[in-house]
C-alpha positions in Angstrom: 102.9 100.7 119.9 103.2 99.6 116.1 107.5 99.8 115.0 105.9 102.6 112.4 103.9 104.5 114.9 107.6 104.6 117.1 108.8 105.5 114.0 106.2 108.8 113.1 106.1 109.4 117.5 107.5 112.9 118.4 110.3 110.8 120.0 111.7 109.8 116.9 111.2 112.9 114.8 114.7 114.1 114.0 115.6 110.5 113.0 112.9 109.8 111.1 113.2 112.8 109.2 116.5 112.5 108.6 116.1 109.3 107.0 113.4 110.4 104.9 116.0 113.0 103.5 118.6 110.3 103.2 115.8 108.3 101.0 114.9 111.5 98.8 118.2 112.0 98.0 118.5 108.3 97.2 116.0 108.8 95.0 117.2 112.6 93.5 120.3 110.6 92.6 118.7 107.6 91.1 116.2 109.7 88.8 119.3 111.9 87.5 121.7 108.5 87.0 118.8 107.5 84.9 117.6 110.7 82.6 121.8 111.6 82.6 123.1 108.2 81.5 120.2 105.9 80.5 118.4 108.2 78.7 120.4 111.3 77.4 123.7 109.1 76.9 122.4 105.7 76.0 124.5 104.3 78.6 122.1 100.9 79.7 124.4 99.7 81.3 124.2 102.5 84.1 120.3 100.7 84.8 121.8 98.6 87.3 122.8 101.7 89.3 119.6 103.2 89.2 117.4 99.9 90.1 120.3 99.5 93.5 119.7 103.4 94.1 115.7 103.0 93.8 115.6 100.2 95.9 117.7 100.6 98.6 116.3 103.7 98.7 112.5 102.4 99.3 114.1 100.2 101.5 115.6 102.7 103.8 112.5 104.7 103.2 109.9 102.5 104.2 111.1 99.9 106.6 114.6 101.8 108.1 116.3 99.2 107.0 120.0 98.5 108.3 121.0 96.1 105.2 119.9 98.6 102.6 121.7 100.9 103.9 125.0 98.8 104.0 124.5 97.7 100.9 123.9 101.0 99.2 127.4 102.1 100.7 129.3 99.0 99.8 128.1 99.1 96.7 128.6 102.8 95.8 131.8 102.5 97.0 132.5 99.4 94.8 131.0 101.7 91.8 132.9 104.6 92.6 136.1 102.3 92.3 135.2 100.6 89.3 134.0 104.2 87.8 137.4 105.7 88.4 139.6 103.3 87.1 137.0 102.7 84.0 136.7 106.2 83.2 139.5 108.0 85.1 137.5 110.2 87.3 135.9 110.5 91.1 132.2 110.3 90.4 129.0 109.0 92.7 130.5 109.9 96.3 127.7 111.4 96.9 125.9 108.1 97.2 128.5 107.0 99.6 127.7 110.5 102.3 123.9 109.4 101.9 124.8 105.7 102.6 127.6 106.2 105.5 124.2 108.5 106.9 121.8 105.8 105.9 123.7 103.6 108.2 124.3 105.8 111.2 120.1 106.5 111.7 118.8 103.4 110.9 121.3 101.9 113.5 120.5 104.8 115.9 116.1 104.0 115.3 116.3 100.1 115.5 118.8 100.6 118.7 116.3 103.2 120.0 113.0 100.6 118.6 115.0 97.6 120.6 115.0 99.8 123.6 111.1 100.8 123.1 110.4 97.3 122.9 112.2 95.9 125.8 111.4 99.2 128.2 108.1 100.6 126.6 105.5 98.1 127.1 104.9 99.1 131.1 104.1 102.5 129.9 
């Protein structure tokens, strides 16, 4: 068995579901940071933001990936520091919910992929 076909199996359906939630919001989140700041304020300097949302996003999307994930927490956390001292408001922690969530599946599926590997061949 294929790493995406564990990942589609019946097995793995609440996980993989859950992390295709985690990536929609990821994406939600980076097409409203863009039309909100990029394009209805001006604000280019918010492109960064989206293009770490976007990709991280694929990333933990497509390949479940554990290092997206991290990233898009450490980072969000990073910009919602930044943010608040800049601008003197809490904004973007909902970024950091998606990426603390992120973390927790894809660890759960590459534990659970590990275990397939190492167990599931005999079957």
């Amino acid at each position: 068995m294929t790493r995406w076909e564990f990942f589609k199996s019946p097995k793995m359906s609440a996980i993989s579901k859950n992390i295709f939630t985690c990536a929609v919001l990821g994406y939600v989140l980076s097409g409203l940071t863009l039309y909100l700041n990029v394009i209805k304020s001006g604000l280019y300097s918010s492109i960064p933001t989206v293009v770490v949302l976007l990709a991280c996003s694929l990333l933990i999307h497509l390949l479940q990936s554990r290092v997206a994930a991290i990233v898009l927490t450490a980072y969000s956390v990073l910009h919602i520091y930044i943010t608040s001292i800049a601008n003197g408001k809490l904004s973007g922690w909902w970024v950091v919910f998606i990426g603390v969530y992120a973390i927790i599946l894809t660890f759960k599926f590459q534990k659970a992929w590990q275990e397939e590997k190492e167990f599931g061949e005999g079957e």
